[in-house]
C-alpha positions as CSV (number, residue, x, y, z in Angstrom):
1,X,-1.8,0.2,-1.9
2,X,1.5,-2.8,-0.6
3,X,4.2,-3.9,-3.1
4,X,6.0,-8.1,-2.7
5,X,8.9,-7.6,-4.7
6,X,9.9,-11.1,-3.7
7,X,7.4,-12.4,-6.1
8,X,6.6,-12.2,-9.5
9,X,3.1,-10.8,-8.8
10,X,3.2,-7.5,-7.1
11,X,-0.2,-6.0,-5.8
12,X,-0.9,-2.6,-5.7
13,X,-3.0,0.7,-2.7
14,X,-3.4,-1.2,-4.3
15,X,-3.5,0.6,-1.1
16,X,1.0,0.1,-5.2
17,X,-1.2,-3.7,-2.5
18,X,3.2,-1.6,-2.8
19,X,4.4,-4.5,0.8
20,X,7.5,-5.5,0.6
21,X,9.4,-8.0,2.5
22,X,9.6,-7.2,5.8
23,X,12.6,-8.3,8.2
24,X,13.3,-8.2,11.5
25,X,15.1,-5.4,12.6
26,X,18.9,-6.3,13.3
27,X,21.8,-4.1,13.7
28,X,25.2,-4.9,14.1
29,X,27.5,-3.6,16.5
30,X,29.0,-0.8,15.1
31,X,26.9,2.0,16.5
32,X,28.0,5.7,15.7
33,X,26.3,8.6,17.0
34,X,24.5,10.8,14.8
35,X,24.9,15.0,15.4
36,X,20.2,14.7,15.2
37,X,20.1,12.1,17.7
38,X,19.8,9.2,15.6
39,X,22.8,6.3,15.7
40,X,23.4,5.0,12.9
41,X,24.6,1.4,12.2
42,X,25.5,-1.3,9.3
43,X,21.9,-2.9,8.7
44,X,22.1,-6.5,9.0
45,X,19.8,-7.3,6.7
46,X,21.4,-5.2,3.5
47,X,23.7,-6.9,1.4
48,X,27.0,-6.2,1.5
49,X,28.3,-3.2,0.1
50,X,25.0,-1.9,-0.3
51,X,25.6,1.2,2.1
52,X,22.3,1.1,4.1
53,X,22.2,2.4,7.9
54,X,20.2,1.8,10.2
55,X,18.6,3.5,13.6
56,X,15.8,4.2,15.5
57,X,13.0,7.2,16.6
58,X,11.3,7.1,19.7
59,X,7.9,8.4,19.3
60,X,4.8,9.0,21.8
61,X,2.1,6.8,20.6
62,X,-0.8,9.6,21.4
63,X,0.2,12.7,19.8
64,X,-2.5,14.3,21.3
65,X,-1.4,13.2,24.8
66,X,2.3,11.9,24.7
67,X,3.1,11.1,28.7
68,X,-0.2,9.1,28.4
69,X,0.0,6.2,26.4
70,X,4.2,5.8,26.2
71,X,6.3,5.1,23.4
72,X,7.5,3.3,20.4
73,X,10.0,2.9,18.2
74,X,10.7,3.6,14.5
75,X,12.6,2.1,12.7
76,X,14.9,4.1,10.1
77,X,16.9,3.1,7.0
78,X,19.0,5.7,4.9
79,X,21.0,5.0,1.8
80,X,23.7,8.1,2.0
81,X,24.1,10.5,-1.1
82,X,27.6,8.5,-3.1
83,X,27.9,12.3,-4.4
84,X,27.7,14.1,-0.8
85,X,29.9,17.1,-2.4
86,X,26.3,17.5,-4.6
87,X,23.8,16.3,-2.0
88,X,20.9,17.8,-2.2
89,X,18.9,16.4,1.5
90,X,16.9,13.7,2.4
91,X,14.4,12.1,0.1
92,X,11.8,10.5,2.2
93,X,9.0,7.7,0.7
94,X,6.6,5.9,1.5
95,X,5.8,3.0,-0.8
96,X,2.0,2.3,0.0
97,X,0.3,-0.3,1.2
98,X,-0.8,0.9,4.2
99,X,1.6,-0.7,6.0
100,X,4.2,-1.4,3.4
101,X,8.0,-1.8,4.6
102,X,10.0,1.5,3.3
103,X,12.9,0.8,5.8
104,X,12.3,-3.1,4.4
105,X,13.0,-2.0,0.8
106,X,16.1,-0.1,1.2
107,X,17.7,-3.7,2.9
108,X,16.7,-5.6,-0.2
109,X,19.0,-6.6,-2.4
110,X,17.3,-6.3,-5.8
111,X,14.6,-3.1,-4.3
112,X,16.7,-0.1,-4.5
113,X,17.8,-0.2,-7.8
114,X,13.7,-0.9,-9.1
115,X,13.1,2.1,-6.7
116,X,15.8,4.2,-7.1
117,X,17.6,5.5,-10.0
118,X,21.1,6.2,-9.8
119,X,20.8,9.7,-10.4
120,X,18.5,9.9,-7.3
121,X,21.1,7.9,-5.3
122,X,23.9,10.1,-6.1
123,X,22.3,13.6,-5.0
124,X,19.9,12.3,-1.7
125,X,19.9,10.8,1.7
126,X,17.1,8.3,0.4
127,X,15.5,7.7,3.6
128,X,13.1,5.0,4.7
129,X,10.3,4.8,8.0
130,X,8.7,1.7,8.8
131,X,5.8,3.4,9.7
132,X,4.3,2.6,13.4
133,X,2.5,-0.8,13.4
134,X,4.9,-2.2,10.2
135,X,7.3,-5.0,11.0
136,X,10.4,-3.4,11.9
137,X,9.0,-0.5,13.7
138,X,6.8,-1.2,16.9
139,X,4.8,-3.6,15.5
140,X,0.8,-4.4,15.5
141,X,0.0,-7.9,16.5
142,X,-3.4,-9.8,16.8
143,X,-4.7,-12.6,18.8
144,X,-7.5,-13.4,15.6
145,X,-6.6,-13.7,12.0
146,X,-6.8,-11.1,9.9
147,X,-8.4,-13.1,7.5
148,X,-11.1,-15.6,7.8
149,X,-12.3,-17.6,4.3
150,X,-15.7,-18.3,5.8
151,X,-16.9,-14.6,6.4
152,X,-18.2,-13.2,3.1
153,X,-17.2,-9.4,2.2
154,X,-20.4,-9.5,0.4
155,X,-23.9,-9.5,2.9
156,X,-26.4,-9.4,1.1
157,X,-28.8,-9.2,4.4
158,X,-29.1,-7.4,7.5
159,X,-28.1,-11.0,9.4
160,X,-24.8,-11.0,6.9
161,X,-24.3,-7.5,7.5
162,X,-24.2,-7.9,11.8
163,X,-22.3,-11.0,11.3
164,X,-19.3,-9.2,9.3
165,X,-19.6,-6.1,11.4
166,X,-19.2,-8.2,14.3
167,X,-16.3,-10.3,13.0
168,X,-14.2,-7.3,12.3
169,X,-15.2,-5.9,15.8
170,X,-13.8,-9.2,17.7
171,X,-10.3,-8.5,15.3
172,X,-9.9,-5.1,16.3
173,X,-10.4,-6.1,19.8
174,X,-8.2,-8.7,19.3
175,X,-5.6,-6.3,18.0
176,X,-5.9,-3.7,21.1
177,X,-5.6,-7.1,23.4
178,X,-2.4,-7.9,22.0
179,X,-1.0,-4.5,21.2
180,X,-2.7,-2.2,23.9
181,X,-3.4,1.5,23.2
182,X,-1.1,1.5,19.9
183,X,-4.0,0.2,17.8
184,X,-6.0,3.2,18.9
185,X,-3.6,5.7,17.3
186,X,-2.5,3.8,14.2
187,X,-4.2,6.9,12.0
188,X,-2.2,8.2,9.2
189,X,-2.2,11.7,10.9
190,X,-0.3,10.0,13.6
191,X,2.2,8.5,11.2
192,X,2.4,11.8,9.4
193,X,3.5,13.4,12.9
194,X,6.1,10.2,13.3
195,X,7.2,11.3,9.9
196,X,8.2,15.2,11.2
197,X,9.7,13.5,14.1
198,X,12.2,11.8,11.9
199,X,12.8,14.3,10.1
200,X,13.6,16.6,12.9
201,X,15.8,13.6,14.0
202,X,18.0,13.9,11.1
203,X,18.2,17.6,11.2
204,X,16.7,18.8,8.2
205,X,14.8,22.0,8.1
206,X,13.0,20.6,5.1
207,X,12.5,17.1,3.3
208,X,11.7,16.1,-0.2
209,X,8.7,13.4,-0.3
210,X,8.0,10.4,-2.4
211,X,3.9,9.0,-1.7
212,X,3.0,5.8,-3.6
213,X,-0.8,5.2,-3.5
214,X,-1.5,5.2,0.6
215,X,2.3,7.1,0.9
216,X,-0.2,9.9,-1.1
217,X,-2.6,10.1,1.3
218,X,0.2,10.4,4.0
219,X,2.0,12.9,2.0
220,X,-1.5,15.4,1.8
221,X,-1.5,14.7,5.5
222,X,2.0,15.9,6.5
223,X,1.6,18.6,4.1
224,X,-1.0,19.7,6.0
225,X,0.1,20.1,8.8
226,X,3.7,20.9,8.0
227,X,3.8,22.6,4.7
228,X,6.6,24.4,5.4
229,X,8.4,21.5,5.9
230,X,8.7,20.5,2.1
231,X,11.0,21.0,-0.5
232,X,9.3,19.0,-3.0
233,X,6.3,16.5,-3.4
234,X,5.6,13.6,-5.6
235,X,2.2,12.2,-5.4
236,X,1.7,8.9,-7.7
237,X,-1.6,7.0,-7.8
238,X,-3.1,9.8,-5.5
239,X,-6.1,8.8,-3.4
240,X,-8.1,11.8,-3.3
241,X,-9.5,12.1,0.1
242,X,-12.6,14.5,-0.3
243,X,-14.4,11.6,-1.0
244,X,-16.6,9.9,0.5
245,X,-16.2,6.0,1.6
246,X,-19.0,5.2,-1.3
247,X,-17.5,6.7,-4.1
248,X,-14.1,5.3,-3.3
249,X,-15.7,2.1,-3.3
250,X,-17.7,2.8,-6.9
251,X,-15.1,4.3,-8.8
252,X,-12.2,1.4,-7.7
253,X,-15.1,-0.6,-8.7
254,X,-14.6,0.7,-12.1
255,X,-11.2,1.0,-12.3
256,X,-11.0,-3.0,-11.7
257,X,-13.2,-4.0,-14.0
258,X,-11.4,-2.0,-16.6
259,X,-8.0,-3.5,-15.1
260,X,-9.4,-6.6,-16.0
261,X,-10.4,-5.5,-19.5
262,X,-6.5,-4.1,-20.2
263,X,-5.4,-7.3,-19.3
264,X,-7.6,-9.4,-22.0
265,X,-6.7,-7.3,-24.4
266,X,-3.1,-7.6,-23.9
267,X,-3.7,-11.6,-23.7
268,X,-5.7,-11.4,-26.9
269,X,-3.2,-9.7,-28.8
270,X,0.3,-11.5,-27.3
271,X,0.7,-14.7,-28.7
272,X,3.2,-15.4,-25.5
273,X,0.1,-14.9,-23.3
274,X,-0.4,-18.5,-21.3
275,X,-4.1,-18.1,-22.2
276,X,-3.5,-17.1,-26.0
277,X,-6.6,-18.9,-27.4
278,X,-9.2,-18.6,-24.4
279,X,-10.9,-16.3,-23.5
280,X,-10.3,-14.4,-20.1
281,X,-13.4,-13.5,-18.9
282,X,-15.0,-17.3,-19.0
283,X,-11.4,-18.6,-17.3
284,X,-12.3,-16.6,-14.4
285,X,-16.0,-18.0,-14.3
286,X,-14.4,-21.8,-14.4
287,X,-12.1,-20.8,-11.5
288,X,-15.4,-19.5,-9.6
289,X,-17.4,-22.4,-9.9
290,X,-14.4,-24.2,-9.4
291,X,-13.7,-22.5,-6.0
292,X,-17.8,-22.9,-4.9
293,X,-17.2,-26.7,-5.8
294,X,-14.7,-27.2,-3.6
295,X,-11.7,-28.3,-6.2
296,X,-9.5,-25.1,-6.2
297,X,-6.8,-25.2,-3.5
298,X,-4.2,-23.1,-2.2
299,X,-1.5,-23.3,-0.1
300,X,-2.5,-20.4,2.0
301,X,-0.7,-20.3,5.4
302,X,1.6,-17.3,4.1
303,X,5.9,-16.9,4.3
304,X,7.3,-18.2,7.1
305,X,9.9,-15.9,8.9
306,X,12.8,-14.4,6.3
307,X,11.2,-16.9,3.8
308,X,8.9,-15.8,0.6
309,X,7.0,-18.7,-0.3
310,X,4.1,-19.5,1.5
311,X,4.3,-22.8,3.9
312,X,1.8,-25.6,4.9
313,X,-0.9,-27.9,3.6
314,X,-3.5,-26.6,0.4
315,X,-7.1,-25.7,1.6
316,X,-9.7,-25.0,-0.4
317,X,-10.4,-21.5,-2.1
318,X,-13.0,-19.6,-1.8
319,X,-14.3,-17.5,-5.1
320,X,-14.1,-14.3,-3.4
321,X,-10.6,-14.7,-2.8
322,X,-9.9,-15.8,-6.0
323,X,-11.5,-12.1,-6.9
324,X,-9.2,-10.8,-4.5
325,X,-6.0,-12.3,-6.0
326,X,-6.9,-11.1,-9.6
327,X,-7.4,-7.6,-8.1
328,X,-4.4,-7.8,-6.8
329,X,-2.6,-9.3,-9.3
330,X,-3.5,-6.8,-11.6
331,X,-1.4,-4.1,-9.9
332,X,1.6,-4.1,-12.2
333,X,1.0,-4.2,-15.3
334,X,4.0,-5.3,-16.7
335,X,3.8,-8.5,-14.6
336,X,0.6,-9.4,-17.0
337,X,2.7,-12.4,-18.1
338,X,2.9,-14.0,-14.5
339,X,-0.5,-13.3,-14.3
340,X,-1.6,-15.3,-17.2
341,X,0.2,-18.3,-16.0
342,X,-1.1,-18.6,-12.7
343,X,-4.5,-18.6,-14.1
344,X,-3.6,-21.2,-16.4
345,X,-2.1,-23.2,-13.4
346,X,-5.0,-22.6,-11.6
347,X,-7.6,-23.1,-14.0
348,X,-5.5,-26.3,-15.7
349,X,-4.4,-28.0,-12.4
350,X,-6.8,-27.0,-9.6
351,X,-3.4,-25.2,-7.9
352,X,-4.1,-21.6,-6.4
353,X,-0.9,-21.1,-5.0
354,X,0.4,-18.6,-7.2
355,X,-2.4,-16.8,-8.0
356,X,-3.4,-15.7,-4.9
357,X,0.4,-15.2,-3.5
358,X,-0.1,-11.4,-4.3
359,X,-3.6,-11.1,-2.3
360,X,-3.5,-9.1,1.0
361,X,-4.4,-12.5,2.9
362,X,-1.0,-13.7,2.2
363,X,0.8,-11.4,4.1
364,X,0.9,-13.5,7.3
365,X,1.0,-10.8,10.4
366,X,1.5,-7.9,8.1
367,X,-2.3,-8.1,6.9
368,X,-2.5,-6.6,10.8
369,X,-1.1,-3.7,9.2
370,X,-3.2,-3.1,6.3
371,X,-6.1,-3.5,8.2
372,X,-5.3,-1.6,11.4
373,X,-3.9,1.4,9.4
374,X,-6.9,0.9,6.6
375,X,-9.3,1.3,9.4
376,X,-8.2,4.2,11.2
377,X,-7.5,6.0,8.2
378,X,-10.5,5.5,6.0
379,X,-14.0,6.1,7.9
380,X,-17.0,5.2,7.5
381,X,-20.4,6.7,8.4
382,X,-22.8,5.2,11.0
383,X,-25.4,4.2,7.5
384,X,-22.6,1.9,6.3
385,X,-24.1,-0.9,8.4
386,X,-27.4,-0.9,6.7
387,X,-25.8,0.6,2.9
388,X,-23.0,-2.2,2.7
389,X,-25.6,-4.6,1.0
390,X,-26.5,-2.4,-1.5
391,X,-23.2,-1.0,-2.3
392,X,-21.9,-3.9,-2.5
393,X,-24.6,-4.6,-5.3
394,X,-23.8,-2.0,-7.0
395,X,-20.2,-2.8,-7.5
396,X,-20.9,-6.5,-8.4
397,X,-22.6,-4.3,-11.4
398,X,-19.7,-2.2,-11.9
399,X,-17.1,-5.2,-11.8
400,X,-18.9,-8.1,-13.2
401,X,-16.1,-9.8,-13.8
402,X,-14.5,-9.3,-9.8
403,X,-18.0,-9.4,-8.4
404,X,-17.5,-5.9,-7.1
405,X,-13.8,-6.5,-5.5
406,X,-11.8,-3.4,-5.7
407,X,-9.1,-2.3,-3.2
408,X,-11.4,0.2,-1.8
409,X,-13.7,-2.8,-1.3
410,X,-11.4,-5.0,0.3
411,X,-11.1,-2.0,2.8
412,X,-14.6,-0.8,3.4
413,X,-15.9,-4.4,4.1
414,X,-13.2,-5.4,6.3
415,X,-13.6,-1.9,8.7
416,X,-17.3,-2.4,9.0
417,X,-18.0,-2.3,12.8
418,X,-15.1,-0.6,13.6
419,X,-14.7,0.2,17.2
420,X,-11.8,3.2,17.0
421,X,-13.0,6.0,15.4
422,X,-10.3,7.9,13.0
423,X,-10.0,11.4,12.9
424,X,-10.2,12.0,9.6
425,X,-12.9,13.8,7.8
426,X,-12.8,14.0,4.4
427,X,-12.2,17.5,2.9
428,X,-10.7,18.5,-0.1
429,X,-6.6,19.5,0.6
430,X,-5.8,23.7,1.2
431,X,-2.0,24.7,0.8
432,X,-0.9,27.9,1.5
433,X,-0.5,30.2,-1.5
434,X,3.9,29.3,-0.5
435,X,3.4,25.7,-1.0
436,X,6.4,24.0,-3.1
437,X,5.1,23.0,-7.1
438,X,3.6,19.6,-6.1
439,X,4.2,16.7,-9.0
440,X,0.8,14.5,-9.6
441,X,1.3,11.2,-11.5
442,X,-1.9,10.2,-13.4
443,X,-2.4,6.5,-15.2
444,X,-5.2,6.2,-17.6
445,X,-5.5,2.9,-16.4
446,X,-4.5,2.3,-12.6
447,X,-6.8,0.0,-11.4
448,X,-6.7,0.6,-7.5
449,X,-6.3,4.7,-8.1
450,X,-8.2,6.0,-10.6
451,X,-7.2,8.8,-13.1
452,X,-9.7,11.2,-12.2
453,X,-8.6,10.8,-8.0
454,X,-5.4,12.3,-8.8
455,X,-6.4,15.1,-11.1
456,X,-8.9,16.2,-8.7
457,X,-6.1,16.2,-6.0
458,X,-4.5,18.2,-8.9
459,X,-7.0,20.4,-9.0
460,X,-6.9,21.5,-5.5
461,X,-3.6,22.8,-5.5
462,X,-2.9,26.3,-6.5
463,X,0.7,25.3,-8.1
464,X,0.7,21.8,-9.3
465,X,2.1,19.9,-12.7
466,X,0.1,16.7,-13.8
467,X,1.8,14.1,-15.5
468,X,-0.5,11.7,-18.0
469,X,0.6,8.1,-18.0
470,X,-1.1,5.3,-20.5
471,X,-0.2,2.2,-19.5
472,X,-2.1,-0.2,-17.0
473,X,-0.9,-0.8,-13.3
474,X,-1.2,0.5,-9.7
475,X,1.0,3.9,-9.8
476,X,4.1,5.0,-12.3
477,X,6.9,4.5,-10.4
478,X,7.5,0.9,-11.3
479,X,5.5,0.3,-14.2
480,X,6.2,3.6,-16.5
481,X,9.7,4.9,-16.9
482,X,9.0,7.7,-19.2
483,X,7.0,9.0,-15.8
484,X,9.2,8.0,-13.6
485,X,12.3,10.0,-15.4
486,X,9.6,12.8,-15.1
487,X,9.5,12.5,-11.1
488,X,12.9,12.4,-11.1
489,X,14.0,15.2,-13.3
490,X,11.4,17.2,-11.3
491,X,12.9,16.3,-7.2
492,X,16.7,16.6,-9.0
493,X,16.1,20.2,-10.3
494,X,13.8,21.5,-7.6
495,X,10.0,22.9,-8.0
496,X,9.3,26.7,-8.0
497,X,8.2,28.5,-4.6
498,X,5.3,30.6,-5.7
């Protein structure tokens, strides 16, 4: 579900694994007060000229109990309406992840015009929330590594099984030792309530919303509990959260293995593919034995601070990861191109390093995010401790060529043993009879998202439009325009009221 639009390979949650840079927050000194509450300022970190602002909501970090836990901060970024005589409101997103940078991506200098048309610029406030644990925001930090090569995602034995539930038990610990009480309420209910806060904070009665894979989970939770407080919805690459943790895990299963399959046949019939002549499928088998062999490397370490290439010495790479970074890589279809020639590079020279740039484990500290978020978002029954073996079987079968890696996968394994319970309980999503026309962006072949997720989400609204997509990628936003010009057309002229 993160976007890296610093690189050529963008993952998608692909929980869109949308993350973009993330900077440190900065503001110049030109602080103005705000009629809501919020001060604006010049963000430091925009280009010039670009128009961003910059401020900060102070949140309780239990909902449930605010005097008991203290505060945090958001952080806020808003590009103003350049029509404000036609200004609509405020246009809030969220670009995935979890724990993707939407403050971050309004600083960039090459994001907002990928993100946001200029017809969308001209008419809202496009606003953007680090959510709580992001870079930017109050962010979650870790004493262990989010990450550790040696500790398969795969057990295939009770021993295996203990030994990765514990693993991820020490992190979270690790996590609540570094960052207190804030990784206990890291949910995405809680970010949904930051989310009203904000809003409030800028005094609008109602927003318009923007979910990208995760953001759509975020977006059916605010909508929930505040469904008076939308204008308009957009839900692209919807996770539907009725389901279970097992059928997530199954059907991204599928959905990767077809990824996969999208992207051979694209490299099979463009004679510009890097890999024109070989086929896919066995270049993936060389990289694996490769990787158990030892002679696949990777510079690994991840960015250094306000840099985008990772930094340090090459280690060796495991297979799984390699799985990991195809899954990931996969995300964007139009990026099949830089896809195809990091394969090659890896395959050809025994060099990693740009293959596995898009996987979640080179994120450097905002992997804390993705997991932290991922974990107290999507739960897992007590059987997963003695299922995990045999699910993870089963989507080895589903995608042969990944060895079962999916998104979903990369999540469930990595919140086994768990020690803060979420909240959630998965349901299928009630609106009021009221509730705003809701837009649903559906691609035929997302491979972190499935089709049939975001029809069913579809389904369960009493007022919806679904728009079909056929290309391959995580979400429409940056891989289809005829869909995007969809979404837009549909938050410019405003849905119907019921």
């Amino acid at each position: 579900m993160v976007r890296r639009i610093a690189i050529a390979l963008v993952v998608g949650l692909g929980l869109t694994v949308a993350a973009v840079s993330a900077f440190a927050f900065q503001q110049q000194d030109t602080a103005e007060p705000a009629a809501a509450g919020i001060e604006w300022r010049d963000c430091q970190d925009a280009p010039a000229g670009q128009g961003a602002r910059c401020g900060t909501v102070r949140v309780p970090i239990d909902w449930r109990n605010p005097q008991a836990a203290g505060s945090i901060d958001l952080r806020v970024a808003k590009l103003p309406a350049t029509d404000p005589e036609r200004r609509i409101g405020a246009l809030l997103f969220n670009p995935g992840g979890p724990g993707g940078s939407a403050a971050g991506i309004l600083t960039e200098p090459n994001a907002t015009g990928m993100y946001f048309p200029e017809r969308l610029r001209e008419r809202f406030d496009i606003i953007g929330v680090d959510p709580r644990g992001v870079a930017g925001s109050t962010q979650v930090r870790c004493a262990n590594p989010p990450h550790d090569p040696g500790q398969s995602r795969f057990p295939d034995t009770a021993a295996g099984t203990r030994k990765l539930a514990e693993n991820n038990r020490a992190y979270a610990e690790s996590c609540r030792a570094q960052s207190g009480d804030l990784v206990r309420h890291l949910d995405t209910g809680s970010v949904a309530r930051d989310l009203d806060a904000v809003r409030a904070a800028l005094g609008e009665e109602q927003i318009s919303f923007l979910g990208i894979s995760y953001g759509t989970m975020l977006a059916q939770d605010y909508a929930e509990r505040f469904p008076n407080r939308l204008r308009a919805l957009v839900l692209d690459g919807a996770v539907d959260r009725s389901l279970p943790w097992r059928q997530l895990v199954r059907d991204g299963a599928a959905a990767a293995e077809n990824g996969v399959y999208q992207f051979a046949t694209w490299c099979a019939g463009e004679q510009t593919c890097a890999l024109s002549g070989r086929q896919v499928s066995k270049v993936i088998t060389d990289l694996y034995a490769a990787a158990d062999a030892g002679r696949l490397t990777a510079v690994v370490d991840g960015p250094q601070a306000g840099e985008t290439e990772p930094a340090g010495e090459p280690r060796p790479v495991t297979a799984e990861e390699v799985a990991l970074a195809i899954n990931s890589g996969l995300g964007v279809g139009r990026n099949h191109p830089e896809l195809a020639r990091a394969l090659r590079t890896a395959v050809d020279d025994g060099d990693a390093t740009k293959l596995v740039s898009a996987a979640p484990f080179m994120f450097g500290e905002r992997y804390n995010s993705y997991r932290t978020i991922a974990c107290q978002s999507v739960p897992l029954d007590d059987s997963a401790s003695t299922d995990l073996p045999a699910e993870g079987k089963r989507a080895a079968e589903q995608a042969p060529t990944l060895r079962g890696y999916s998104e979903f996968w990369n999540i469930a394994s990595g919140c086994l043993g768990w020690p803060y319970p979420t909240s959630w309980q998965s349901h299928s999503w009630s609106v009021p009879e009221n509730f705003p026309t809701t837009l649903v962006l559906s691609g035929a072949h997302d491979v972190a998202t499935p089709r049939h997720w975001s029809e069913n989400v579809y389904r369960q609204l009493p007022d919806a439009e679904l728009v079909r997509w056929a290309g391959a990628g995580h979400t429409a936003w940056l891989n289809d325009q005829q869909a995007r010009d969809q979404a837009v057309n549909y938050l410019l002229d405003g849905p119907s009221t019921g």
